[in-house]
Structures are given as structure tokens and as C-alpha cells.
C-alpha positions in Angstrom: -217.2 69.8 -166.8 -217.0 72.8 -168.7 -213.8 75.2 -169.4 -213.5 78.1 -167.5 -210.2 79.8 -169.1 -208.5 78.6 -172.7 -206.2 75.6 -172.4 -203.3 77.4 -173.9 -199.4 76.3 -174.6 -196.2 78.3 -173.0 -196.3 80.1 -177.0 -199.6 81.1 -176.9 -201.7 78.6 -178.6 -204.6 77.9 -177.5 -205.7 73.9 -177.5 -208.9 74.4 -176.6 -211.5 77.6 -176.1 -213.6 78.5 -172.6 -216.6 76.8 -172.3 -215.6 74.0 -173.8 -217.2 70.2 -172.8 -214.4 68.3 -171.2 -214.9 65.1 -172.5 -212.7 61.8 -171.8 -211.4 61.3 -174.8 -210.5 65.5 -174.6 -208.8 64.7 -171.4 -206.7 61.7 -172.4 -205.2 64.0 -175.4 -204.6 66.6 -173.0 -202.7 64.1 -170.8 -200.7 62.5 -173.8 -199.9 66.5 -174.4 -199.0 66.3 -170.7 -201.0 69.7 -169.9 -200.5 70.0 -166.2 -204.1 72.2 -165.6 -207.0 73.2 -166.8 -209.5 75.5 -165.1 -213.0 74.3 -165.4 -216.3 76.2 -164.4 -217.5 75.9 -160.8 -216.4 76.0 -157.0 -212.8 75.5 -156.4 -211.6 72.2 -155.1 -210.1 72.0 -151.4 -206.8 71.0 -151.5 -206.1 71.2 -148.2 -202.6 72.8 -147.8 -201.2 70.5 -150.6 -199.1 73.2 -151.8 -197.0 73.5 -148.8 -196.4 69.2 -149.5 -194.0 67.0 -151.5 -195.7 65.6 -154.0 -195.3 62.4 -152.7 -197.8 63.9 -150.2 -200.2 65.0 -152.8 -200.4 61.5 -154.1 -201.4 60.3 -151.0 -203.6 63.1 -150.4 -205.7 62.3 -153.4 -207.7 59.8 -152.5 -209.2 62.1 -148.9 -209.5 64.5 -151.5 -212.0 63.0 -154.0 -213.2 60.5 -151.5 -217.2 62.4 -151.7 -216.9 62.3 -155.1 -216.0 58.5 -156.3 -219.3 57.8 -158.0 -218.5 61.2 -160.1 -216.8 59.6 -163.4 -215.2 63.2 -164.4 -214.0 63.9 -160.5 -212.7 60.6 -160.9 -210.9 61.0 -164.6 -209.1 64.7 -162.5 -208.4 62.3 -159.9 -206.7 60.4 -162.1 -205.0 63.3 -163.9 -203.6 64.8 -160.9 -202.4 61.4 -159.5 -200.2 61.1 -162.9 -199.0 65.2 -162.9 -197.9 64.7 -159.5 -196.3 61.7 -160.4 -194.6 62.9 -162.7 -193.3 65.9 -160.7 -192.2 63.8 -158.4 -189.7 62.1 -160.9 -188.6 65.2 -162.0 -188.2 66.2 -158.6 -185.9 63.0 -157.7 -184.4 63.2 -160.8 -183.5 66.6 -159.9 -182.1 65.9 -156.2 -182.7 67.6 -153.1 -183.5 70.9 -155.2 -186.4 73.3 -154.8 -189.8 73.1 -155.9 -189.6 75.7 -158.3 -193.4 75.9 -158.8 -194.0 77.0 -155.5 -190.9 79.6 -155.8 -192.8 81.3 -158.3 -196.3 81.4 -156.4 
């Protein structure tokens, strides 16, 4: 997979430049750096109304998602980086009680 757009921090800085090669090891720092997107070159992914969902849905959802795609190691490796965004959203979430999702205020 290739970059579509800059992977860029809230400051400005960019991480890494369009049409960049996502590697694994590229996506494991961005993970550690706990980017929660990148935009990569190609058709968009179906995600089925999962931004209506809890993200306890969206977990769940992952697996109908990606299920075409399992023998695809770098489908797999955003698979696997969604599962851990949304998990992690989800903690905040709790953390955070019964309060808004303020992502999808924003949208």
C-alpha cells in the first residue's frame, strides 16, 4: 500500500510524505506513535455504517469487513490496526462514561 496524503501530527509535522511504501515495520512505528489513520492510494473500504456504531460494534464488525481479504498480509496488518484504535477508543470511551463520541460530533 502506498500513501495517499502525508501522515502528519496535530502540529504540523509531517511523519511521513505521500506516496510513501507502507511497510510493516512503518506501520508498527506508526501504531507505537498511536496514529489513528492513514490514507492510502486506492478504492475506499466499505465500512458499512460503522460510524453510526459503538466501537465495541466496530470491533466486531472487523472481521465481516476484511473477511475477502484474509490471505492479503497488508489488509490484514489494517485489520489489525483498526481492531487496536478502536480498542482503544473504546477505553477512552468507558473511561469517559456515558459521554458523547466526540469524533462523530465533529463529522
Amino acid at each position: 500500500m502506498v500513501l495517499e496524503k502525508p501522515v502528519v501530527r496535530d502540529n504540523g509535522q509531517v511523519l511521513v510524505g505521500a506516496g510513501t511504501e507502507l511497510t510493516e515495520s512503518l506501520l508498527e512505528r506508526l501504531e507505537r506513535m498511536e496514529v489513528e489513520w492513514v490514507t492510502v492510494q486506492g478504492n475506499p473500504v466499505n465500512m458499512e455504517g460503522l460510524g453510526t456504531s459503538s466501537y465495541q460494534d466496530r470491533i466486531r464488525a472487523l472481521d465481516r469487513i476484511f473477511r475477502q481479504h484474509e490471505q492479503d498480509p497488508w489488509m490484514m496488518k489494517m485489520k489489525k490496526f483498526l481492531r487496536g484504535y478502536f480498542k482503544r477508543k473504546a477505553a477512552q470511551q468507558t473511561s469517559q462514561g456515558p459521554a458523547k463520541d466526540t469524533e462523530t460530533e465533529q463529522n
